[in-house]
BALOBA-1460 file (C-alpha; in Angstrom, 3 decimals):
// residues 359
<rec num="1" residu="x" x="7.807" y="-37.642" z="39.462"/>
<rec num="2" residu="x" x="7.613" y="-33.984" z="38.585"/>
<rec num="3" residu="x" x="3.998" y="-32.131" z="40.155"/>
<rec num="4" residu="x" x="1.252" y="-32.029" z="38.106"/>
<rec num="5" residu="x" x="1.932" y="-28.146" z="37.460"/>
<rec num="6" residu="x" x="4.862" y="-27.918" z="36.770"/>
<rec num="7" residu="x" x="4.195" y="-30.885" z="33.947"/>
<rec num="8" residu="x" x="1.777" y="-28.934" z="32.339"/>
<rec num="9" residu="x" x="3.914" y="-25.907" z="32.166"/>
<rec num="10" residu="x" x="6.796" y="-27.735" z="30.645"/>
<rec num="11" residu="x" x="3.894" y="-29.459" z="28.525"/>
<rec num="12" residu="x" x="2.277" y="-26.187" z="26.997"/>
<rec num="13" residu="x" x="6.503" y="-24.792" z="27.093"/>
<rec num="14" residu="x" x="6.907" y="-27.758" z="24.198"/>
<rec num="15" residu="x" x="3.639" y="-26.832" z="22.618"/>
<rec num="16" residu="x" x="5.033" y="-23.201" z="22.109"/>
<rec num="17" residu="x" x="8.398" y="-23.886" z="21.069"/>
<rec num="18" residu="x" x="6.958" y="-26.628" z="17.844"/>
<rec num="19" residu="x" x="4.441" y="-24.035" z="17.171"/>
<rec num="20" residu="x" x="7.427" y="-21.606" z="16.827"/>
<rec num="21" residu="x" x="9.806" y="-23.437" z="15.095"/>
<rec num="22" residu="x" x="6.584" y="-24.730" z="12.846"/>
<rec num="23" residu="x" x="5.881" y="-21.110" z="11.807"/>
<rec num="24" residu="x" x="9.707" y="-20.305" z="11.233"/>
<rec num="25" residu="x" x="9.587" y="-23.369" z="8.658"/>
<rec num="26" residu="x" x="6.243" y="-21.854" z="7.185"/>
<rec num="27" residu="x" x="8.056" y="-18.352" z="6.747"/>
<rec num="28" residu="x" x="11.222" y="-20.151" z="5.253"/>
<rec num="29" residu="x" x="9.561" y="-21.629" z="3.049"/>
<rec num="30" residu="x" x="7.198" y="-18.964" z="1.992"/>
<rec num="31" residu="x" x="10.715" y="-16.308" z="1.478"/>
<rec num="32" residu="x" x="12.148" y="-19.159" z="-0.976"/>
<rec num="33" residu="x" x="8.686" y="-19.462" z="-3.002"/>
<rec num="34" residu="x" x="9.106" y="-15.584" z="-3.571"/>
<rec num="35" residu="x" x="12.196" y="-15.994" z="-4.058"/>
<rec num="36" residu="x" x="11.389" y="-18.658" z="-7.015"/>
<rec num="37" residu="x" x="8.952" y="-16.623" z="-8.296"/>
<rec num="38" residu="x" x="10.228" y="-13.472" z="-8.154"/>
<rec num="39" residu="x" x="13.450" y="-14.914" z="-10.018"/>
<rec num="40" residu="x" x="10.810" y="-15.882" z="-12.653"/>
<rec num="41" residu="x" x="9.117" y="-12.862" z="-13.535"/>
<rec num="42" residu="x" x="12.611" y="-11.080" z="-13.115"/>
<rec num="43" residu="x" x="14.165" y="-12.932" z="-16.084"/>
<rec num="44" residu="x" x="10.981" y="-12.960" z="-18.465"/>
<rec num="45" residu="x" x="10.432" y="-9.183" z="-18.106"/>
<rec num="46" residu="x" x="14.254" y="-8.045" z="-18.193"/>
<rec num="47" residu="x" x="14.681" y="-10.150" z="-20.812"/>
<rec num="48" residu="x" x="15.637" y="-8.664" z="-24.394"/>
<rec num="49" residu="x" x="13.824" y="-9.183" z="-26.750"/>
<rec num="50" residu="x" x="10.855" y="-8.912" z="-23.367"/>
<rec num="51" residu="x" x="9.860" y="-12.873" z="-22.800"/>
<rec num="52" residu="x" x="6.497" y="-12.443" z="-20.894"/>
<rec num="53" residu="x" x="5.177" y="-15.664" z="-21.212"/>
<rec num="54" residu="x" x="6.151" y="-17.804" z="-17.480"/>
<rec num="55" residu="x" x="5.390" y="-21.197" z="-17.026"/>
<rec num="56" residu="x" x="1.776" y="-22.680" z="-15.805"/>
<rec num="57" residu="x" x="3.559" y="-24.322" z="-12.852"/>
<rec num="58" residu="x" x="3.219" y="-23.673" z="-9.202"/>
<rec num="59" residu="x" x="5.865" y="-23.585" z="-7.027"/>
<rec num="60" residu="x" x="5.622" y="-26.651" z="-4.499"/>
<rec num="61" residu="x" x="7.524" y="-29.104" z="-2.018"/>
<rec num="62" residu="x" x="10.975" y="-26.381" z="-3.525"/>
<rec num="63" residu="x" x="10.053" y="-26.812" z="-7.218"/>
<rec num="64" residu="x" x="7.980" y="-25.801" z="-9.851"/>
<rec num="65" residu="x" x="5.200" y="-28.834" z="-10.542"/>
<rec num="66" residu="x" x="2.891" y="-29.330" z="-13.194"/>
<rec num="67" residu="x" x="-0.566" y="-28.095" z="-11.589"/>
<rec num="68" residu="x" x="-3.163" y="-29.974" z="-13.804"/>
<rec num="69" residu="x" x="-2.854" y="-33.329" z="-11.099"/>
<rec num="70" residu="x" x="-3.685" y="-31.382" z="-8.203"/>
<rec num="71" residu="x" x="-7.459" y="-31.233" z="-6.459"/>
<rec num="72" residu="x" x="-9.378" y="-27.897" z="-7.670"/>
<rec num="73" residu="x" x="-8.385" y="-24.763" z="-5.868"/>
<rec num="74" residu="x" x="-4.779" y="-26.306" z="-4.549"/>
<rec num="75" residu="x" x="-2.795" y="-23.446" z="-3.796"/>
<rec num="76" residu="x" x="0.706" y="-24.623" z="-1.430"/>
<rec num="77" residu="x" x="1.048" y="-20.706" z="-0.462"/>
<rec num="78" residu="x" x="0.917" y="-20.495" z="3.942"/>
<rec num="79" residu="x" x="1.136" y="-17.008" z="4.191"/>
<rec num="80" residu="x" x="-3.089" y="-16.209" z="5.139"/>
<rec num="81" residu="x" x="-5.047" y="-18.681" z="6.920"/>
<rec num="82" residu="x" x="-7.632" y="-18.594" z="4.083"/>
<rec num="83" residu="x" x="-5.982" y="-20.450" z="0.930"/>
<rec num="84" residu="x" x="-7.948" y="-18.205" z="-1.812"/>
<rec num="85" residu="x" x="-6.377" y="-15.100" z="-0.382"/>
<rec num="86" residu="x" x="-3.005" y="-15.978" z="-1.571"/>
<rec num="87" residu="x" x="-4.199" y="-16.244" z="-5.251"/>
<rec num="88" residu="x" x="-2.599" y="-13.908" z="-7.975"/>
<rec num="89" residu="x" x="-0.736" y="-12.368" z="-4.714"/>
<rec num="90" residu="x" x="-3.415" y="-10.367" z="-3.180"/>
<rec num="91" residu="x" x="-2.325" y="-10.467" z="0.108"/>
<rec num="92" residu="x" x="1.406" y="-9.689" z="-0.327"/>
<rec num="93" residu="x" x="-0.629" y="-6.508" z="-2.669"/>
<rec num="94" residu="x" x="-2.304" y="-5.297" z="0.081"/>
<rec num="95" residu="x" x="0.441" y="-6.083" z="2.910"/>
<rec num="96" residu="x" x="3.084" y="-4.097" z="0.274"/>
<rec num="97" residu="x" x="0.173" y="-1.307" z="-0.009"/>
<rec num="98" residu="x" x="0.172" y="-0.636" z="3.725"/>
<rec num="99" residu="x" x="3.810" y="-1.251" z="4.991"/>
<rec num="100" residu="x" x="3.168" y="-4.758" z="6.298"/>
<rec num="101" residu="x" x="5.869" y="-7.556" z="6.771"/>
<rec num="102" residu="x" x="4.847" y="-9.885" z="3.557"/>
<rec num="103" residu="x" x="5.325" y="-12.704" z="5.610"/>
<rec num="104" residu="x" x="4.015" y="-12.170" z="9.217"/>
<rec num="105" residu="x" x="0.950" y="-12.514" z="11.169"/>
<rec num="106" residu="x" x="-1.933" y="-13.177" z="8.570"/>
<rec num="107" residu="x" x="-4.613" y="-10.692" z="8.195"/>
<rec num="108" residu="x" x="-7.784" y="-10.717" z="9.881"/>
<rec num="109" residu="x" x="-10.003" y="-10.220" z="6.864"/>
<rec num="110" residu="x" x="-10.919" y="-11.951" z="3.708"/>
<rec num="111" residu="x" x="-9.543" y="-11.230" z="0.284"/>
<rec num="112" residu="x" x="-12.325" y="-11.627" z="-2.496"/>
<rec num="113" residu="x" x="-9.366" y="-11.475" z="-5.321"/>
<rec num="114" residu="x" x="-11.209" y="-11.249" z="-8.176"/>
<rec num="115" residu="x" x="-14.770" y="-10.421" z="-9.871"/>
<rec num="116" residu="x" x="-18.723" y="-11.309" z="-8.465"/>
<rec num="117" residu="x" x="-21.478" y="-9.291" z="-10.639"/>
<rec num="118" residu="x" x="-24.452" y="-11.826" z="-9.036"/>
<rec num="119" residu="x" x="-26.081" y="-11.108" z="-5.544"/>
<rec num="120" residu="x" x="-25.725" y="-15.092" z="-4.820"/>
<rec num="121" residu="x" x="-22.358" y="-15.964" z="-5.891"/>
<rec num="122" residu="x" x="-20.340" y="-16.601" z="-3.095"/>
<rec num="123" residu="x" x="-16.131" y="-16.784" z="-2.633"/>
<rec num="124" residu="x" x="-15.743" y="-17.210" z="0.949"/>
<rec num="125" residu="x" x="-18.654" y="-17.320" z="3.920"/>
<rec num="126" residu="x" x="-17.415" y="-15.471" z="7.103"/>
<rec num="127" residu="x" x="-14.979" y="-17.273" z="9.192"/>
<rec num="128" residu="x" x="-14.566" y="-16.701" z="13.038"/>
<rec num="129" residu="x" x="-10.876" y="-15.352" z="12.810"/>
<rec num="130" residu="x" x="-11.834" y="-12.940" z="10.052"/>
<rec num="131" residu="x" x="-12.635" y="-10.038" z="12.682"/>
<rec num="132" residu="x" x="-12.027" y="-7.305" z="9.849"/>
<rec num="133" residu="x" x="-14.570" y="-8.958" z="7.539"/>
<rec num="134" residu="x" x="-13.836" y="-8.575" z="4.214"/>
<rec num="135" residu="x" x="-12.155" y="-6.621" z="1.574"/>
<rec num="136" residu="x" x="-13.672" y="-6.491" z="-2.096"/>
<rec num="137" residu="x" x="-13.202" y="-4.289" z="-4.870"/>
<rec num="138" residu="x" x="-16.710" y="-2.659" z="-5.470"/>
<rec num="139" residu="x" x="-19.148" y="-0.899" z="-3.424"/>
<rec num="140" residu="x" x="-22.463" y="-3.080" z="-4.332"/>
<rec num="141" residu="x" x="-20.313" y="-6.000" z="-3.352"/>
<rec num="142" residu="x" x="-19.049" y="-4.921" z="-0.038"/>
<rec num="143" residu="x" x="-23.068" y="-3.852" z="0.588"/>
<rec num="144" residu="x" x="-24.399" y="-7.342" z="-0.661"/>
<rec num="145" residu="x" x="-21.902" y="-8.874" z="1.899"/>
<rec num="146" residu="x" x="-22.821" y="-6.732" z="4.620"/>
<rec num="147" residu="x" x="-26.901" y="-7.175" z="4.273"/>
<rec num="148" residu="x" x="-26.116" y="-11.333" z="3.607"/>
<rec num="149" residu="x" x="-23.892" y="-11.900" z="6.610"/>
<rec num="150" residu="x" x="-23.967" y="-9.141" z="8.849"/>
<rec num="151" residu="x" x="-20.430" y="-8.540" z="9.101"/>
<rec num="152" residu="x" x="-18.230" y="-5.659" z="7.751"/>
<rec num="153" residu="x" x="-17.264" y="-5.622" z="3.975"/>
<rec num="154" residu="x" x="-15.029" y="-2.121" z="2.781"/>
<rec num="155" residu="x" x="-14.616" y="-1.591" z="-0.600"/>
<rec num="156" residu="x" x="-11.173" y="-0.903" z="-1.823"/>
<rec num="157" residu="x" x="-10.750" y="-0.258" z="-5.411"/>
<rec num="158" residu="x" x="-9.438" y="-1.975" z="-8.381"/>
<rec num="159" residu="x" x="-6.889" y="-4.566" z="-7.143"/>
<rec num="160" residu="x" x="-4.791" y="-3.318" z="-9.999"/>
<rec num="161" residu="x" x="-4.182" y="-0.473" z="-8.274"/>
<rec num="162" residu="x" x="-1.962" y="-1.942" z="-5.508"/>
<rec num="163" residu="x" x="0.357" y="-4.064" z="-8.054"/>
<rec num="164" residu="x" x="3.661" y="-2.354" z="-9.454"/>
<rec num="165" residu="x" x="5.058" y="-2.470" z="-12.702"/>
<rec num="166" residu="x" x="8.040" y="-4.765" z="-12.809"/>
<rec num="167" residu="x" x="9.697" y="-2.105" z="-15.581"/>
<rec num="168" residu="x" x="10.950" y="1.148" z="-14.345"/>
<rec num="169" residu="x" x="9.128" y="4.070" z="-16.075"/>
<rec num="170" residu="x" x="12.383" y="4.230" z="-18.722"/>
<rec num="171" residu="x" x="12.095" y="0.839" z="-19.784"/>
<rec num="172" residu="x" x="8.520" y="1.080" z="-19.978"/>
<rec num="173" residu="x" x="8.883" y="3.875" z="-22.526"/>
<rec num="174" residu="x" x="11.282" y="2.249" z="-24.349"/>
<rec num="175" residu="x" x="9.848" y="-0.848" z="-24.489"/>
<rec num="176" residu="x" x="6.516" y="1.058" z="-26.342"/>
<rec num="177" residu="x" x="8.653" y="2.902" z="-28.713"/>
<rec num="178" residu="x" x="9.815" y="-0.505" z="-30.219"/>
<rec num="179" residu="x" x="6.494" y="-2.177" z="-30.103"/>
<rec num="180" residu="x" x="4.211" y="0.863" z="-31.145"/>
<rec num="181" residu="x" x="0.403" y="0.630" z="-30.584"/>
<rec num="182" residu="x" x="-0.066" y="-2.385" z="-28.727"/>
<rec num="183" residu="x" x="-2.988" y="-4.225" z="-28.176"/>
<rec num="184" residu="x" x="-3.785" y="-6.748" z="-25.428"/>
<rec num="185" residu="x" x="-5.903" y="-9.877" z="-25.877"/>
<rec num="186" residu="x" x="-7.183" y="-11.392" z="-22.910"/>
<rec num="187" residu="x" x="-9.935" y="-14.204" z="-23.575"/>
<rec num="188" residu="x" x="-12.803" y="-16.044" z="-21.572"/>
<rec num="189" residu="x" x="-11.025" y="-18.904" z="-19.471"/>
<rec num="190" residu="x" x="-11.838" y="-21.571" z="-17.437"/>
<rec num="191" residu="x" x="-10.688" y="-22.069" z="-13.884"/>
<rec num="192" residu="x" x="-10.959" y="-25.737" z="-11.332"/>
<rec num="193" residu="x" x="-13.977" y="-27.013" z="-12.067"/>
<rec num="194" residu="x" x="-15.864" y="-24.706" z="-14.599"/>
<rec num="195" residu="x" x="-14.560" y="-24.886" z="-18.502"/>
<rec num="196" residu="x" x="-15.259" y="-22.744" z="-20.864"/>
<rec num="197" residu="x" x="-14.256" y="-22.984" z="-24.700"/>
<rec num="198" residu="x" x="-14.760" y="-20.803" z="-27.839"/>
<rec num="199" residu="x" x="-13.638" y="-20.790" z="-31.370"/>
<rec num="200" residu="x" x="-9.960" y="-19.650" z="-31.162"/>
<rec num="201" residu="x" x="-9.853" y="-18.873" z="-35.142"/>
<rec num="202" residu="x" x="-12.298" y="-16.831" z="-34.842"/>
<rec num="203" residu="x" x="-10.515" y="-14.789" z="-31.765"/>
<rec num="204" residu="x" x="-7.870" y="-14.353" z="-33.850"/>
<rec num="205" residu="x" x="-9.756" y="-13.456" z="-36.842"/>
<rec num="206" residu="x" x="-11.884" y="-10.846" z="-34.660"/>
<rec num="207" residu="x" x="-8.320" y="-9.525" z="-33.245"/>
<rec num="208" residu="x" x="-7.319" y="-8.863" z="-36.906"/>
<rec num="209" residu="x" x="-9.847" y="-6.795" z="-38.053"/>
<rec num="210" residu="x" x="-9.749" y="-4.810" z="-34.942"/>
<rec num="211" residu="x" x="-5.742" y="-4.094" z="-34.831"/>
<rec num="212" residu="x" x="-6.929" y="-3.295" z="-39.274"/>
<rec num="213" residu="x" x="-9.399" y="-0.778" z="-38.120"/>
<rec num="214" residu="x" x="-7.501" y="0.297" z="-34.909"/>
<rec num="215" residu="x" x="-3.953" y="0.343" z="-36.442"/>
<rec num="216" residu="x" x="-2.442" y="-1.396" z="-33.676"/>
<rec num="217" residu="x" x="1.308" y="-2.053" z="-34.566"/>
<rec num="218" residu="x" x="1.525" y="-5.199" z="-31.903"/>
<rec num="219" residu="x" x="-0.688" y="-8.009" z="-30.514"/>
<rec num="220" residu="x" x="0.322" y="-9.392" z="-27.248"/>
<rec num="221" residu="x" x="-2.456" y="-12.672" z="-26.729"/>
<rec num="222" residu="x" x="-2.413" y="-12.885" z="-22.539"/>
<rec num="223" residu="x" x="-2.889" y="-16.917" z="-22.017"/>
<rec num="224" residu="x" x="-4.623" y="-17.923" z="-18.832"/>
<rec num="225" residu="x" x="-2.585" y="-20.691" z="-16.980"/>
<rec num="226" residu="x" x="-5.562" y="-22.736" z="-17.653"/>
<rec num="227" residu="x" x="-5.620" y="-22.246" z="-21.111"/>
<rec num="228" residu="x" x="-4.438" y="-24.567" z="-23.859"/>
<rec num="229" residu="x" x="-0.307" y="-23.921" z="-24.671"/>
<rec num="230" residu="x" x="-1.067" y="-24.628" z="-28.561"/>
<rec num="231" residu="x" x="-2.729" y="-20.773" z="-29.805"/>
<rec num="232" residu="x" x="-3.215" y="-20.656" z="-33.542"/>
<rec num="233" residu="x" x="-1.748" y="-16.677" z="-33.537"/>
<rec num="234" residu="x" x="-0.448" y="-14.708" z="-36.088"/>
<rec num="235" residu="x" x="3.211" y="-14.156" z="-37.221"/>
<rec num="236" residu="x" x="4.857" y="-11.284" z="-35.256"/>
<rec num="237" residu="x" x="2.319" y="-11.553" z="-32.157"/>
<rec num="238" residu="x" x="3.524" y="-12.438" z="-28.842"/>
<rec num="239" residu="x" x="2.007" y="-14.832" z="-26.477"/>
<rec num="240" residu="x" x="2.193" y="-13.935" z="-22.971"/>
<rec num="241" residu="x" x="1.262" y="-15.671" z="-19.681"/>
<rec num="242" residu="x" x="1.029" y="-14.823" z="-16.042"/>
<rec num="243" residu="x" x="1.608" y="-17.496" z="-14.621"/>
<rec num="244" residu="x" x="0.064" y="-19.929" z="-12.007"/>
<rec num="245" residu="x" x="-2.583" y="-18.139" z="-10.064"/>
<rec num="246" residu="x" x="-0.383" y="-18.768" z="-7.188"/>
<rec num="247" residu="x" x="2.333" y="-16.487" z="-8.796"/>
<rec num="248" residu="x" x="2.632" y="-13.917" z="-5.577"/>
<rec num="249" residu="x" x="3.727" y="-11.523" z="-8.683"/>
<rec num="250" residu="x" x="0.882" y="-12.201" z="-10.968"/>
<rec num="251" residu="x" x="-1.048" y="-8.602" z="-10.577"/>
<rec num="252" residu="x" x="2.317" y="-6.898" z="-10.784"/>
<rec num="253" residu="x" x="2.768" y="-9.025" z="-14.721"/>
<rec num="254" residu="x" x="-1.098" y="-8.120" z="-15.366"/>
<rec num="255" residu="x" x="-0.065" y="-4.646" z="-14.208"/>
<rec num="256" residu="x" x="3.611" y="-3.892" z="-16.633"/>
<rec num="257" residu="x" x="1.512" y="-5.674" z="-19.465"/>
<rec num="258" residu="x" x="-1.606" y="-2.998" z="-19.265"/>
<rec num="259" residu="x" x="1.086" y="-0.183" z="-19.034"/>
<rec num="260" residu="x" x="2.477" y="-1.642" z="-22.345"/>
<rec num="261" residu="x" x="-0.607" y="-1.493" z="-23.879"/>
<rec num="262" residu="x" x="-2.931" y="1.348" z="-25.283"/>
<rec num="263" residu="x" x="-5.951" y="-1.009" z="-26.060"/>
<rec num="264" residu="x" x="-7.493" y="-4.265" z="-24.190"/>
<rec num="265" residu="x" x="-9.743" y="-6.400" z="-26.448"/>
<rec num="266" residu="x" x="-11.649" y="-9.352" z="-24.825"/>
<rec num="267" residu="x" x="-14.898" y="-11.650" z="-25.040"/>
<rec num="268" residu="x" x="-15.576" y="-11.956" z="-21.422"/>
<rec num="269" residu="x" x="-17.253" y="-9.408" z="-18.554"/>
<rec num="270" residu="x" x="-13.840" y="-10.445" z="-16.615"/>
<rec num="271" residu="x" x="-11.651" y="-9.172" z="-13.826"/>
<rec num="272" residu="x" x="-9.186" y="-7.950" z="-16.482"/>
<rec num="273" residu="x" x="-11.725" y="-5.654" z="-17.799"/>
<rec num="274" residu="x" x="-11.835" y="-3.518" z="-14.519"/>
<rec num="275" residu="x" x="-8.190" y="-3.155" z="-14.631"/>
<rec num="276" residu="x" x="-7.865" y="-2.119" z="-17.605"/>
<rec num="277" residu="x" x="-10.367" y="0.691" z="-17.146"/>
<rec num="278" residu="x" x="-8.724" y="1.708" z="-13.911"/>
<rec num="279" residu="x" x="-5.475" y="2.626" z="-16.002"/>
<rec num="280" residu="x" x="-6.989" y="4.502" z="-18.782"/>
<rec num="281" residu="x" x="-6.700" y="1.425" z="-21.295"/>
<rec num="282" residu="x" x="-9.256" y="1.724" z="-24.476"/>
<rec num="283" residu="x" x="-11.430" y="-1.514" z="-24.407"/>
<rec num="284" residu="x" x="-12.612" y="-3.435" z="-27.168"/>
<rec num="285" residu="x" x="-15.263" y="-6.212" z="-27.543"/>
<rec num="286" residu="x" x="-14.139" y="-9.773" z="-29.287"/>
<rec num="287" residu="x" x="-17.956" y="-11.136" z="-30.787"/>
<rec num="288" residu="x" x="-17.194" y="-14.541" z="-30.052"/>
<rec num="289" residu="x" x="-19.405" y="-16.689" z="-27.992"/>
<rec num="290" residu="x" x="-18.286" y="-18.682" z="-25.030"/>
<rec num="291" residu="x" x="-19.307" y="-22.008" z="-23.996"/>
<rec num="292" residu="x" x="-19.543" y="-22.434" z="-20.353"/>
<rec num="293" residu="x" x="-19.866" y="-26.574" z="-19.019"/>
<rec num="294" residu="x" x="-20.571" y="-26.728" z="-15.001"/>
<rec num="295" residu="x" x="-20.665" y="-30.723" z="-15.244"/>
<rec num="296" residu="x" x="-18.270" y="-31.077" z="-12.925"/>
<rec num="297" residu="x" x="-19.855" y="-28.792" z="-10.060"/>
<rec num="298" residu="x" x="-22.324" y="-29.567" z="-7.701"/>
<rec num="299" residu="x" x="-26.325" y="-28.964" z="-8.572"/>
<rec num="300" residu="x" x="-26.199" y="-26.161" z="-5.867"/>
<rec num="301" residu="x" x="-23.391" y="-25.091" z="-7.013"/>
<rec num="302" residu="x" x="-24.099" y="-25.075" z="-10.730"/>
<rec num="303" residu="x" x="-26.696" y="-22.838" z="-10.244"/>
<rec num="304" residu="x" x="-24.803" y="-20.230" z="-8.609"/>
<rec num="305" residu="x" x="-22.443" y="-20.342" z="-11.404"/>
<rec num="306" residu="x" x="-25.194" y="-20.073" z="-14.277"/>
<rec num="307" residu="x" x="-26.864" y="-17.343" z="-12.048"/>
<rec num="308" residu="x" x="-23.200" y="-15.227" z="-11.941"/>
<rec num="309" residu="x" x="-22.626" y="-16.054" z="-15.891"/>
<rec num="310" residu="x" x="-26.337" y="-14.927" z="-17.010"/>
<rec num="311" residu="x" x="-25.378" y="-11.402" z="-15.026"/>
<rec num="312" residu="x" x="-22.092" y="-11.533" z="-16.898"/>
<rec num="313" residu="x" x="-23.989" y="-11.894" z="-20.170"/>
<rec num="314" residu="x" x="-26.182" y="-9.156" z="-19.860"/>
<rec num="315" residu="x" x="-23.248" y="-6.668" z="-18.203"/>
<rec num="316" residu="x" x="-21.462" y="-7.467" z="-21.447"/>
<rec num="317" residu="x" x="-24.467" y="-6.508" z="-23.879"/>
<rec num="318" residu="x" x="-24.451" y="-3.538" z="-21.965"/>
<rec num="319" residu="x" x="-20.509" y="-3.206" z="-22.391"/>
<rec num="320" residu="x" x="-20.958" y="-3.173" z="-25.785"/>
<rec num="321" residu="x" x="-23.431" y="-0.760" z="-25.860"/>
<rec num="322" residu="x" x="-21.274" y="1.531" z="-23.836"/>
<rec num="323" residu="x" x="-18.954" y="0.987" z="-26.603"/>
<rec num="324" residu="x" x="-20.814" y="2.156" z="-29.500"/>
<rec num="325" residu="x" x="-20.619" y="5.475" z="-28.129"/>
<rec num="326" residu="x" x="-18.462" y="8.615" z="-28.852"/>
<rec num="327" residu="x" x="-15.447" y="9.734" z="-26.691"/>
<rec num="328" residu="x" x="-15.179" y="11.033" z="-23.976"/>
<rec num="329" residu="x" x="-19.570" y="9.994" z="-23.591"/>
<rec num="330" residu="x" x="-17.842" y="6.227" z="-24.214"/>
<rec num="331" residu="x" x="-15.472" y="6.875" z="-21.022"/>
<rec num="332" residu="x" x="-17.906" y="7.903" z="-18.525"/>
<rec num="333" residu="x" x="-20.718" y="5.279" z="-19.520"/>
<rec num="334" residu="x" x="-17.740" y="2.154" z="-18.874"/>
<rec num="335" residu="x" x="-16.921" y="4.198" z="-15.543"/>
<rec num="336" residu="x" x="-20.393" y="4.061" z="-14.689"/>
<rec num="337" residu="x" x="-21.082" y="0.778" z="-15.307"/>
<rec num="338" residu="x" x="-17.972" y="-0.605" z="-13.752"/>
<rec num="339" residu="x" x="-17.993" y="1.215" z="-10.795"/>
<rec num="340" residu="x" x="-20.207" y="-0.721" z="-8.629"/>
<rec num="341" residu="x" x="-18.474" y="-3.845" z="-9.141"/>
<rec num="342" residu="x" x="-14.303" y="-2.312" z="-9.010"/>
<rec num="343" residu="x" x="-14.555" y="0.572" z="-6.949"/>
<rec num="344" residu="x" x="-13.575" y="2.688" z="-9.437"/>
<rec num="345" residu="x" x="-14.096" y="6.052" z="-7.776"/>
<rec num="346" residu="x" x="-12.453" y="4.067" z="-4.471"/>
<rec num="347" residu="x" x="-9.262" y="6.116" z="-3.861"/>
<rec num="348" residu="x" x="-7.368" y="3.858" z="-0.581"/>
<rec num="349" residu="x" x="-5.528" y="5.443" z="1.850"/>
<rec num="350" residu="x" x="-2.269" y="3.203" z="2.797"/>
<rec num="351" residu="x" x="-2.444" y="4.890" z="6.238"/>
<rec num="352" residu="x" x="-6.120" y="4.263" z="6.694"/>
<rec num="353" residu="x" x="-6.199" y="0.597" z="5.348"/>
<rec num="354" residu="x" x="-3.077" y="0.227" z="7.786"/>
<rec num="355" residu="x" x="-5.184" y="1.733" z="11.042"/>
<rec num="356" residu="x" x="-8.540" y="-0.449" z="9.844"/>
<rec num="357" residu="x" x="-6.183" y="-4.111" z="9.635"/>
<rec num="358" residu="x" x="-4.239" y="-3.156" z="12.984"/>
<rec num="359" residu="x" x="-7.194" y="-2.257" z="15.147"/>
């Protein structure tokens, strides 16, 4: 019989090597799901006549799968210990930002990857391995977080910022000579367990008179991967789609479709919003109500939701106020009102978000 010590070093030996050859499999697998995806968005945009409308599916198990069976907030992504960081590709974002391997050690913060306007809404709560705290777009955020839990929160600007075009600056021109003024439409959607719905005639009708009084030449209507596939649109507009929110490419889509645009019109006090005022793109506001059902959530949880949707309601009157207004007064109002929230006057430093993640 082998001594007691030298059992356990074999033991925890064993213990290392599956843990290795577990988080080789992880990394294998995460290379082919960029891979997949990356194939994807590479033969929609460099596609002629442009085709930017990718499937809903997620890439799972070495396939692309219908998402609508899986449990609310499924994502099959490995690469960050927190699942919600891997949505719309925020962590390969930031990793690419900073000169990080995009699929390494994960990152000892938390990702808040999209939008919070409330003081209680909550994505994640701290987590014991998150030693960096958290990264979030806007300065009142990263303050909220910091009074609530006590642990550090840095703002880093518009997550917009980080993604790349997947046009080169050429095709990019080229591509808005042949479309001419283009306009993007990007609605209210749901997402897991909160659904909201609207008139979709009158969208469209709303879009119409604005591309009449705007002279926009082209409509391109952004579908949410949530959204319904059947769109009532016009002849001659394009429907486009990002993808699955677990497209590791999705912010670089959102990013080449904003630089093909000159004008963003929308119903919602969304993410999209931000973006679009990070990159200069003229806003416009689509009056059509939303209806928002939280059936399917938790009491508790309900009322956070109603609590961030009543601040999104009165933001967006104030939006629209901001709109009213004459260039370049109209400018500086949005900035002003958007800044808090996106980090607009954020400017990151690669090197210094690189020093903060490796200390």
């Amino acid at each position: 019989m082998l001594p007691s010590n030298l059992r356990d070093e074999l033991r925890w030996r064993a213990i290392g090597l599956t843990r290795t050859l577990a988080g080789r499999r992880v990394a294998r697998s995460e290379w082919e799901a960029l891979s997949a995806w990356r194939g994807l968005v590479h033969q929609a945009y460099q596609s002629e006549p442009l085709q930017a409308n990718l499937t809903s599916h997620l890439w799972h198990q070495g396939r692309f799968q219908d998402p609508q069976a899986r449990r609310a907030f499924f994502t099959p992504n490995r690469r960050e210990r927190e699942p919600s960081s891997h949505h719309y590709g925020h962590d390969l974002q930031l990793k690419r930002f900073v000169g990080l391997p995009l699929i390494g050690a994960p990152l000892q913060v938390l990702l808040e990857h999209g939008l919070k306007v409330a003081r209680t809404s909550r994505f994640e709560s701290p987590k014991p391995w998150a030693q960096k705290g958290f990264f979030c777009m806007g300065p009142l955020r990263a303050r909220w977080i910091e009074n609530d839990f006590q642990v550090p929160a840095q703002a880093i600007g518009p997550w917009i910022r980080f993604a790349k075009p997947l046009l080169s600056a050429m095709q990019i021109a080229r591509q808005k000579k042949e479309w001419g003024k283009t306009l993007l439409v990007v609605l209210a959607h749901s997402w897991d367990q909160v659904e909201r719905s609207m008139d979709l005639s009158h969208c469209v009708e709303a879009v119409e008179a604005i591309v009449k009084k705007e002279n926009y030449q082209k409509v391109v209507w952004l579908r949410h991967w949530k959204d319904p596939e059947d769109i009532p649109l016009r002849d001659g507009w394009i429907k486009a789609c990002n993808g699955h929110r677990s497209n590791p490419w999705f912010l670089d889509s959102m990013r080449t479709l904003l630089e093909l645009s000159d004008g963003l019109a929308s119903n919602a006090f969304g993410t999209h919003l931000g973006y679009a005022a990070a990159l200069g793109t003229k806003l416009h506001w689509i009056d059509v109500d939303v209806e928002q059902k939280l059936d399917h959530l938790s009491a508790e949880k309900a009322k956070e939701e109603q609590a961030e949707w009543d601040e999104r309601q009165r933001l967006s009157l104030a939006l629209r106020s901001c709109l009213t207004l004459p260039e370049p007064k109209q400018a500086q109002s949005i900035h002003d009102l958007f800044d808090p929230y996106w980090g607009l006057s954020v400017a990151a430093n690669p090197e210094d978000l690189a020093r903060h993640l490796e200390r």
